[in-house]
N, C-alpha and C positions, 0 to 999 in steps of 0.2 A: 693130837691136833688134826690128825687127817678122819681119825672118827668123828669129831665134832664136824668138820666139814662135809664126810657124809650124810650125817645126820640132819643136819640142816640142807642139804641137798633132796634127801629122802620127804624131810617137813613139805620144804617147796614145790617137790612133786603132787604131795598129795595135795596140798593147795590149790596149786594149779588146778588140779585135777577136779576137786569139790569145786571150784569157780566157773570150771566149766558148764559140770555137772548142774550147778545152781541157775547156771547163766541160760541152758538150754530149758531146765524145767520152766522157768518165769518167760521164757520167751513163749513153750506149749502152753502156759496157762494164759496169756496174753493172747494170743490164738484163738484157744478155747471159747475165752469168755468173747472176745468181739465177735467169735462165729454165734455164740449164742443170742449175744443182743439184738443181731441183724436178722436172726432167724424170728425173734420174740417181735422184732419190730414189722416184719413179712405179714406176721400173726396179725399182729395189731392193724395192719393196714385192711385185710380182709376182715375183720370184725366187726359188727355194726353192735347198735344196740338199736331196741326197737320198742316205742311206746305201745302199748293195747293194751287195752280194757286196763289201765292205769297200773298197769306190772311193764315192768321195763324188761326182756328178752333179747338172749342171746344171737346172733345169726352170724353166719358165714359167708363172704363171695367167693363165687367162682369162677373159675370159665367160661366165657356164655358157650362155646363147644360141647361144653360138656351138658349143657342145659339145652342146646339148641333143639334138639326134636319134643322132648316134654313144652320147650316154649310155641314152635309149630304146632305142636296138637292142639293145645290150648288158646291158638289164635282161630287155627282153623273154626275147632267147637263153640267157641266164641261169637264168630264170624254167625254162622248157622242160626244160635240160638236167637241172634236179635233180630235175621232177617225171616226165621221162620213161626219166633213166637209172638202170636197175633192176640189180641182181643178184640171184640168187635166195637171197638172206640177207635174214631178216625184218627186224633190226636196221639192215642196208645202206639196204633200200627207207623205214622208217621215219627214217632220219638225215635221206634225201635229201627225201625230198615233207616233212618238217618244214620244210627249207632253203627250199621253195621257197614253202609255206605263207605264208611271211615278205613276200613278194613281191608277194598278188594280196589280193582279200578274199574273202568267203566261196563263192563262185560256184567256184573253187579247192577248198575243203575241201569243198563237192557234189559236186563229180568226182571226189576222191578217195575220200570214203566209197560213193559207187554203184558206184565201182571194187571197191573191199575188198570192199561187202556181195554182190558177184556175184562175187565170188572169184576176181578177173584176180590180183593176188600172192599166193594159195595156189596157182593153178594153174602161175605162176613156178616158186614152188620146188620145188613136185612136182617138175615136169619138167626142172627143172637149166635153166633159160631165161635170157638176160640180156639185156636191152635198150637198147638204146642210140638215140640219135637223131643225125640230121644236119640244121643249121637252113639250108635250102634261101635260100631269100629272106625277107624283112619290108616287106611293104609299111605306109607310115607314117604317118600324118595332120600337116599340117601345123601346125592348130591345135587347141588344147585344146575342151575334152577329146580329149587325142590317140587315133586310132581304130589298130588294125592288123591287119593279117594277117599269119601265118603259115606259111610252105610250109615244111615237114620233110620225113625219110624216117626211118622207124624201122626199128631191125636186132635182130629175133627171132632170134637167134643159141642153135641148139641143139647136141647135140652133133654130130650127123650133118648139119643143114644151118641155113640162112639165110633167114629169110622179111622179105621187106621189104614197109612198110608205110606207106602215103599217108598224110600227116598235113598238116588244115589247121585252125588256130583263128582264131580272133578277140577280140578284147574293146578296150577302152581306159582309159588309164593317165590318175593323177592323182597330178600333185607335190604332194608333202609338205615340212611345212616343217623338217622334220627328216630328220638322214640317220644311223645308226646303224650297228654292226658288222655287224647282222643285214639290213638294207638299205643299204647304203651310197650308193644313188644316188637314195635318196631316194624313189623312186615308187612306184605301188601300181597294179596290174592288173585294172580292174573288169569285172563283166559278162562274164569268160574263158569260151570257149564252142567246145568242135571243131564243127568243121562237117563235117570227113571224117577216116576214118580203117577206110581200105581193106586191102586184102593185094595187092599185085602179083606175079606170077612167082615163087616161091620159086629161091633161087639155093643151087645146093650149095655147102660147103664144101669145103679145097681141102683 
């Protein structure tokens, strides 16, 4: 009698025991699995897909922190490219320093008008001139208001030859809380200011 009731004392132990045992494992995979869907759902929130050239592409977001100085450079040189690459079409020059207008604040639209009213783009098109630039380095500031420099090389490209031309600015940029077609990265370029903007060695063409 008292065996049987140990026995069955011993059964319900180990029951117990597997119930718990079972009750704890379903509760870690329960766990488990909602930490993984929420993690998969994280994923999925950062995922894009991306139409080009009629193949559909994978991409990722991030941080803009973690992007922010690669997005600086590339406003900066941006910046540069529209308001320094010329051809001698008044409409051309006018498309481009509009584009780049968009870009800086008014310290921009000083440089351009003492440009114009000393007649550096009449003198363009007289002479069939086209200008182009090349953005050397960007030195970057690391906190805001972000500070930078500039090293370029500009290319006076006439018909018979090549004059190149030092270029350095400066100024510093302030995020916006908006990001539009017309700025897309959102920044705005203050206080822009050349510091040089020399003639080296004329190089002929070939």
């Amino acid at each position: 009698m008292f065996t049987q009731l140990k026995n069955i004392d011993t059964a319900f132990q180990h029951i117990k025991k597997f119930s718990i045992a079972f009750l704890i494992s379903c509760l870690l995979l329960t766990v488990t699995i909602t930490f993984l869907c929420f993690s998969e759902m994280r994923k999925a929130d950062n995922r894009m897909l991306i139409l080009y050239n009629g193949k559909v592409l994978e991409a990722f977001a991030s941080e803009r922190k973690q992007n922010l100085p690669v997005e600086l450079r590339d406003h900066i040189r941006t910046f540069h490219k529209y308001f320094f690459t010329l051809d001698p079409d008044e409409k051309s020059i006018t498309a481009g320093v509009t584009k780049a207008l968009y870009l800086a604040d008014n310290s921009a639209k000083q440089a351009y008008d003492n440009l114009r009213e000393a007649g550096y783009y009449n003198n363009l098109i007289s002479a069939n001139i086209s200008q182009e630039i090349e953005i050397d380095s960007i030195q970057l500031g690391t906190e805001a208001p972000y500070t930078f420099t500039c090293y370029a090389t500009q290319k006076l490209i006439r018909s018979s030859s090549t004059v190149l031309r030092k270029l350095v600015t400066r100024g510093n940029i302030r995020v916006l809380n908006t990001q539009t077609d017309n700025n897309p990265h959102g920044f705005l370029i203050l206080r822009w200011e050349t510091l040089v903007n020399n003639d080296t060695n004329p190089k002929n063409s070939p």
